[in-house]
C-alpha positions in Angstrom: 0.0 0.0 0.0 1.2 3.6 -0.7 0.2 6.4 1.4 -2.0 9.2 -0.7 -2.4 12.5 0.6 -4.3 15.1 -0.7 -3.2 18.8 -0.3 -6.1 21.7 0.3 -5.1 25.1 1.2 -6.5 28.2 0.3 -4.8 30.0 -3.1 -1.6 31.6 -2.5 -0.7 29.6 0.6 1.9 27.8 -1.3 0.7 24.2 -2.0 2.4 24.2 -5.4 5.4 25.4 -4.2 5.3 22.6 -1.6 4.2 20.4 -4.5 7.0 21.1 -6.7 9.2 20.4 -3.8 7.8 17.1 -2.9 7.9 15.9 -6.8 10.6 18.4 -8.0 8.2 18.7 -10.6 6.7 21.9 -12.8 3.7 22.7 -11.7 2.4 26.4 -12.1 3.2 28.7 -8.8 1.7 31.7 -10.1 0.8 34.7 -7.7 -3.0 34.3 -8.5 -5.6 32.3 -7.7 -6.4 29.1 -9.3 -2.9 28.2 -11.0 -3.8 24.9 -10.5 -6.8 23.6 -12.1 -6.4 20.0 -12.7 -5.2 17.9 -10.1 -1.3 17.3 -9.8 -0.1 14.0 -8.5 3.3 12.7 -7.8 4.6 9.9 -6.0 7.7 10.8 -3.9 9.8 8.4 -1.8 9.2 7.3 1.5 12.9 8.8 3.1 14.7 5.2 4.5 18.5 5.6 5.6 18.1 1.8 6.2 17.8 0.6 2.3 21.0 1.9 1.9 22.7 0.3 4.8 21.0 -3.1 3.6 21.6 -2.9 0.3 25.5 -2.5 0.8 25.1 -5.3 3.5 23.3 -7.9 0.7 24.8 -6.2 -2.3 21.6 -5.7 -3.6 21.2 -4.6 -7.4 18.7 -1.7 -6.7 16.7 0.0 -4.4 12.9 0.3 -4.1 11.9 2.7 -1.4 8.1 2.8 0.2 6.3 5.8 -1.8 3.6 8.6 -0.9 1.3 10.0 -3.7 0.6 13.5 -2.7 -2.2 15.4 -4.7 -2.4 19.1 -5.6 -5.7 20.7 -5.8 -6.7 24.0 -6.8 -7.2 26.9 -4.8 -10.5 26.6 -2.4 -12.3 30.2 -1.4 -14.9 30.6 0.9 -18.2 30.0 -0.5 -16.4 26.8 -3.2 -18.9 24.7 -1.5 -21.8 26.5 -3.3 -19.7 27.1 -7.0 -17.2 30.0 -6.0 -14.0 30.3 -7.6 -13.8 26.7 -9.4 -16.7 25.3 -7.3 -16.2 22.4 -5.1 -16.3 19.7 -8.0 -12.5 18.8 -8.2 -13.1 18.0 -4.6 -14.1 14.5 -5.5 -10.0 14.0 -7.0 -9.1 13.4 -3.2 -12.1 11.9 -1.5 -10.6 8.3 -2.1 -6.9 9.7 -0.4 -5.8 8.4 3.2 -5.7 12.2 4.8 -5.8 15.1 4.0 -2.5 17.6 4.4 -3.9 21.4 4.7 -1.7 24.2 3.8 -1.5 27.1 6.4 -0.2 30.5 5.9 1.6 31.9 8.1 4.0 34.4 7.0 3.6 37.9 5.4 4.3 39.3 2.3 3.2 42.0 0.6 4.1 41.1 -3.3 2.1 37.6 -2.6 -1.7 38.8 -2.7 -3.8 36.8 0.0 -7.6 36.2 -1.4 -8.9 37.4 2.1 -7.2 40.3 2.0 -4.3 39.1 4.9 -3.1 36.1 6.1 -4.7 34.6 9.3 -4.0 31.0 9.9 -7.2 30.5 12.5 -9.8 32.4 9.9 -8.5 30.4 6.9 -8.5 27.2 8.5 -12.1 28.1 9.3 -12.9 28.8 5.8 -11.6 25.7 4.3 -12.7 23.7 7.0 -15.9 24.8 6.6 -16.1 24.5 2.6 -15.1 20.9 2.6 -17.7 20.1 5.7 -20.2 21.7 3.5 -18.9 19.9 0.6 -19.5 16.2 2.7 -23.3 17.7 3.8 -24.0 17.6 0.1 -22.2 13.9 -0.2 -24.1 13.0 2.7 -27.1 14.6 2.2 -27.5 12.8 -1.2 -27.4 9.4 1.0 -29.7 10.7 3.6 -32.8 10.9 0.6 -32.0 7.7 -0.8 -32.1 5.7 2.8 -35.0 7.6 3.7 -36.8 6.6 0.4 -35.6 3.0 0.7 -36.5 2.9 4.7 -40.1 3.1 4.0 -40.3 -1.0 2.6 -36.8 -1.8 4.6 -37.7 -0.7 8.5 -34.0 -2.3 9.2 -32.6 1.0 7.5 -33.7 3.3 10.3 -30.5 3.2 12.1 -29.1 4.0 9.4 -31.2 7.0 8.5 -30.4 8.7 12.2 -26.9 8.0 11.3 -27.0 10.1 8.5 -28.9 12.7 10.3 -26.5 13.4 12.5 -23.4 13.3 10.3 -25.1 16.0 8.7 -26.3 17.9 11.9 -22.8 18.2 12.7 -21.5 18.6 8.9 -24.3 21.8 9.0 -22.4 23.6 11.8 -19.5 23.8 9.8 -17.9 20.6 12.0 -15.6 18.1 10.9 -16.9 14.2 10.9 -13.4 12.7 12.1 -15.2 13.5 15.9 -17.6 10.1 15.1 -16.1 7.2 17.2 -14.5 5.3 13.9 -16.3 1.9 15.2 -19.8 4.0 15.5 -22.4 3.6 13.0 -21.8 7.2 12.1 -17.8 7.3 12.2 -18.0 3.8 9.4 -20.5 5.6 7.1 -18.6 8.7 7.0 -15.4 6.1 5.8 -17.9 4.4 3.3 -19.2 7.4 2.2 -15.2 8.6 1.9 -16.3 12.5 3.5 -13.1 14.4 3.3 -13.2 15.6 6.9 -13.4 12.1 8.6 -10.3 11.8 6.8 -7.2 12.1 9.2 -6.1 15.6 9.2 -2.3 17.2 9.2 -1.8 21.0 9.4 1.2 22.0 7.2 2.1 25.5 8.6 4.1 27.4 5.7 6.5 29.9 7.4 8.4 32.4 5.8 12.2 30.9 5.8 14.0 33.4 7.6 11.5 33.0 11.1 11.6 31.0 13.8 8.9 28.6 13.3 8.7 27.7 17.0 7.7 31.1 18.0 5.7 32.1 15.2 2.2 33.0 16.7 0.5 31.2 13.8 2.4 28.1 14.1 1.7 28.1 17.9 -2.4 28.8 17.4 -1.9 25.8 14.7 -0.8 23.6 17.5 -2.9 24.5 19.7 -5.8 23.5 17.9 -3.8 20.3 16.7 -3.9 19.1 20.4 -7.6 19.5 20.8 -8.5 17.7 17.4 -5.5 15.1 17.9 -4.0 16.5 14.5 -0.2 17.2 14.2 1.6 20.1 12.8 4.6 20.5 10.6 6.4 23.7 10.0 8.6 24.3 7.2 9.2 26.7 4.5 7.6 25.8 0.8 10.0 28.2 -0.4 13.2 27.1 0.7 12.1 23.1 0.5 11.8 24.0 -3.0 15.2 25.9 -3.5 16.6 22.7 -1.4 14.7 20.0 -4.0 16.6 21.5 -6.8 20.0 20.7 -5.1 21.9 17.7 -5.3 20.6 15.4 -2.9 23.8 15.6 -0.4 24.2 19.1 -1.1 20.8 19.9 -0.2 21.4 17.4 3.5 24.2 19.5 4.1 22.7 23.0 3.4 19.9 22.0 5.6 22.1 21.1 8.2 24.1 24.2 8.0 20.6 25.8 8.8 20.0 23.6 11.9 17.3 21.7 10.3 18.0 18.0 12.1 15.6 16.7 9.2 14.0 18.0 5.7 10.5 19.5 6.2 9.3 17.6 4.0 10.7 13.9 4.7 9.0 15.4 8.4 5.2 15.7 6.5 5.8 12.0 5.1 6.7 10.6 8.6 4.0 12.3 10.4 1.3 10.5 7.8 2.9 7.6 8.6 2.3 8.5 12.4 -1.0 9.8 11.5 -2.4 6.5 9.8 -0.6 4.2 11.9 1.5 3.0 9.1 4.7 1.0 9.5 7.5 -0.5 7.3 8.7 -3.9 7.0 12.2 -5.0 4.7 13.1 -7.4 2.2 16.5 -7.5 1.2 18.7 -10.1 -1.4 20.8 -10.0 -4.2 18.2 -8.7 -6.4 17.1 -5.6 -4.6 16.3 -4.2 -1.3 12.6 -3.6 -0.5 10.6 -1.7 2.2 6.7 -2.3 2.0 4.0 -0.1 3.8 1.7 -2.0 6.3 -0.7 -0.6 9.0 0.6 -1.5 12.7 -0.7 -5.0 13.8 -0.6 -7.2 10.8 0.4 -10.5 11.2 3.0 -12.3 9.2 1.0 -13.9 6.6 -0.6 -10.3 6.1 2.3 -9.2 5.7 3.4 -11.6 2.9 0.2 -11.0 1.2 1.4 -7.5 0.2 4.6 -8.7 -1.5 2.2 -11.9 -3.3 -1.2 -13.2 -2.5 0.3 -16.9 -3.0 3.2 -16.1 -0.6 0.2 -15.1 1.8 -1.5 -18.5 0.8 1.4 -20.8 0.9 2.4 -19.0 4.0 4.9 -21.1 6.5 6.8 -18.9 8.4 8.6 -16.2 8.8 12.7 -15.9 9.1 13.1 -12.3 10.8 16.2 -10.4 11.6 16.2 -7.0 13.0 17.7 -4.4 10.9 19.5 -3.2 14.1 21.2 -6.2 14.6 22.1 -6.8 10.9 23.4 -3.0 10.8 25.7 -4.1 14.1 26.8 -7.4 13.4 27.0 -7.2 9.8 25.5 -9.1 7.7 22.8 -12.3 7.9 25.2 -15.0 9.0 27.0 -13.1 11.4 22.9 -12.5 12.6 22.4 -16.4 12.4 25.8 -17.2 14.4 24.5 -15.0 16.7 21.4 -16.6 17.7 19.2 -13.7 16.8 17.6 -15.0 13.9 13.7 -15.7 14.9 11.7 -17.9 12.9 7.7 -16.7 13.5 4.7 -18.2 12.8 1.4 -17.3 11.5 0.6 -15.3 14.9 3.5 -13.1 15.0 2.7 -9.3 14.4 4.9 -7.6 12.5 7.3 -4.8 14.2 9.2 -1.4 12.5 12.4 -2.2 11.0 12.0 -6.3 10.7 13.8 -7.7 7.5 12.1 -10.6 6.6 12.3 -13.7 3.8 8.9 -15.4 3.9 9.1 -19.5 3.8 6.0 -20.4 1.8 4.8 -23.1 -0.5 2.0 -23.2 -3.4 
């Protein structure tokens, strides 16, 4: 599986600037709205330092890293919901995405016009929160009739129907649906019904690259709000991530590190949608390549295997599992199997961060 995030932000905040970092793509970052019409996608790499440590260790011929797909979409304004701007129609590009990333503002500049006039990272997460809650009304809405209609020879539906009407009780304030317990009635129809604010949320605050995002007052009233919805933030710079993107990839480490960045803003935003959708990664590593494969937390072995091959999945038999810490330390496999610290695990054993695995399976 491969992590898709979809990126909303008001026009002008700097999601295609962010984009083109992410993708070091070409995407349009003009200083007006709407500059992006069509949805952008690109598929960046999960960052790894352990692929390359395993794939000296195994001498592997190549390298295939974990990706994200992260997907640009135009501008929204206040009032999208009901046909402003582009309307809310190329909303329906991202309801199928694991979470949502939403660009923040929080910088000032004069030659960058803001469509509300100034920036103000509380008011425009109001606004966008507000158009895509009004956007999952109409989604929901839409369901509501249908039930209702449908209820009247099926009495079973009923629970269903008050479902509904609260997910759009709360969608009518203006309120996200991620509040609905995800094992209520109302938390799995707003999954099935894919409404983009049950969708996991990250707040991406953009901060002008000369401040101190820890003390920026919008970053701060970002966190706050974080904390009460269980949300995370990341701060960074669009601007400089971008300048950084076009740089060699160990030129841009070092220049990043000469700024006292410990780690790229943006491999940050992958990791924390990873943390977000309690994803976790799981190695494979041999002559041929060197592997790491996206699973969520708490799948077995044999799940596991099923994401490499359904028939290793099938055939399942058991698991051979070194820790990459240990290979990293001692060496290399044998030096791991001399040592004791070799496990073989059965179909019960749930898979942990940073295994390196060869599945034992027949057909």
């Amino acid at each position: 599986m491969s992590l898709a995030c979809g990126i909303v932000g008001l026009p002008n905040v700097g999601k295609s600037t962010l984009f083109n970092a992410m993708t070091r793509s070409s995407v349009v970052a003009s200083n007006y709205p709407f500059a992006t019409i069509d949805p952008n996608v690109g598929i960046v790499p999960v960052p790894d330092p352990r692929l390359d440590v395993l794939a000296r260790i195994f001498k592997s011929k190549q390298i295939v890293p974990a990706t994200t797909t992260f997907i640009d979409i135009a501008g929204l304004v206040r009032g999208a919901s009901t046909g402003e701007g582009l309307g809310n129609a190329f909303l329906s590009h991202i309801r199928e995405v694991d979470a949502v990333a939403m660009v923040v503002r929080c910088f000032e500049d004069r030659n960058i016009i803001h469509v509300e006039g100034a920036p103000d990272p509380m008011r425009d997460v109001e606004i966008l929160t507000t158009e895509l809650a009004l956007a999952d009304l109409a989604t929901t809405e839409r369901r509501l009739e249908r039930t209702r209609a449908r209820a009247k020879a099926d009495p079973k539906l009923g629970e269903e129907v008050t479902a509904l009407e609260r997910i759009a009780a709360l969608l009518n304030t203006g309120k996200p649906a991620r509040g609905f317990a995800h094992a209520s009635r109302e938390g799995m129809l707003a999954k099935e019904l894919s409404l983009l604010t049950a969708k996991p949320l990250l707040y991406v605050a953009n901060v002008d690259e000369k401040s101190n995002a820890s003390s920026s007052p919008g970053v701060l009233q970002l966190q706050e709000r974080a904390r009460d919805e269980g949300s995370e933030v990341i701060a960074l710079s669009a601007k400089l991530e971008e300048e950084l993107s076009a740089l060699p990839p160990a030129e841009a480490e070092t220049f990043a590190h000469e700024l006292g960045f410990e780690a790229r803003g943006l491999d940050r935003l992958i990791l924390a949608g990873y943390r977000l959708l309690h994803l976790m990664t799981f190695l494979t590593a041999g002559e041929k390549e060197t592997r790491a494969w996206t699973i969520v937390r708490g799948t077995t072995a044999p799940q596991a295997a099923g994401k490499i091959h359904s028939d290793i999945e099938r055939g399942f038999i058991r698991a051979e599992i070194a820790s990459f810490d240990d290979l990293q330390r001692l060496g290399g496999l044998n030096a791991v199997k001399e040592a004791g610290l070799l496990r073989s695990e059965g179909r019960d054993y749930v898979m942990q961060e940073g295994d390196v695995v060869n599945f034992r399976f027949n057909v």
